[in-house]
N, C-alpha and C positions, 0 to 999 in steps of 0.2 A: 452368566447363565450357561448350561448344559448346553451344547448343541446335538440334534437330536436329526438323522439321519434317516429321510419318510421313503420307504419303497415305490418303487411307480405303481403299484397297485392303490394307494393311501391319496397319493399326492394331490388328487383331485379335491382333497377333504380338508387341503390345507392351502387352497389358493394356487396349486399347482406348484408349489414348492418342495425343493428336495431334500435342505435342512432348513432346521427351523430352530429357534434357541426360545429354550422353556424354562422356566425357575423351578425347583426342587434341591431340597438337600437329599433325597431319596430318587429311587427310579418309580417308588408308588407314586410319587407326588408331580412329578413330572408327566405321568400319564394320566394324572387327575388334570393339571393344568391344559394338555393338549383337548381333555375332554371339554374344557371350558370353551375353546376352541372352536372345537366341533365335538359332538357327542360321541357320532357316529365313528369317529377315528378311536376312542376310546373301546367304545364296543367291540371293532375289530382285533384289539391287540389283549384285552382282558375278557372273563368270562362274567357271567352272572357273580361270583363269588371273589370277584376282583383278583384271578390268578391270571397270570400270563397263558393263553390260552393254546394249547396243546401243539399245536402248526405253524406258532410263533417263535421264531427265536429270538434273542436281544441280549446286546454284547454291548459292555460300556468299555471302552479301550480296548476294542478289541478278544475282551475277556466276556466267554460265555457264563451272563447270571446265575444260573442253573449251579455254577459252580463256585459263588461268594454267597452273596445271599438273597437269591431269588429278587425279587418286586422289592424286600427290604435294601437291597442293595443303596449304598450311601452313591452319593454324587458329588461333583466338585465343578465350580464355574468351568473351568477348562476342560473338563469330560466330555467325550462324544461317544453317544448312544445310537447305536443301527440297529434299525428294526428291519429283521426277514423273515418274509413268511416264508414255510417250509414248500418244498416243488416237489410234484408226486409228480407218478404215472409212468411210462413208458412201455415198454414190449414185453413179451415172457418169450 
């Protein structure tokens, strides 16, 4: 199974765990199972319209999805998936 790599913001949603190993042949399908999970971890990392949602990034080997094939992204047992939310703010 994918090991899937929860941010300390998340981790409360997953038993306070920091990976977590989900089934999926996809990256869709693996944030559908984490939603079985918990719902609410799903909510946080997709939108209404099941896209990875704006302030989200998420990298399966290190490779940003954005640039294979988004959520369609394929997966493999030994894949590790990191989810980061994006970090605003600072000074002008």
């Amino acid at each position: 199974m994918p090991k899937v790599k929860i941010p300390g913001p998340l981790r409360k949603l997953v038993g306070n765990k920091d990976e977590i190993n989900v089934e999926g042949k996809t990256l869709k399908e693996v944030i559908e199972n984490l939603g079985a999970i918990n719902p609410e971890i799903k909510a946080r990392i997709v939108d209404e319209k099941g896209e990875i949602r704006r302030f989200i990034n998420v990298y399966v080997n290190n490779e940003d999805i954005r640039f294979i094939n988004g959520i369609d992204t394929e997966v493999k047992d030994s894949d590790e998936i990191t989810i980061i939310p994006a970090i605003a703010g600072g000074t002008n």
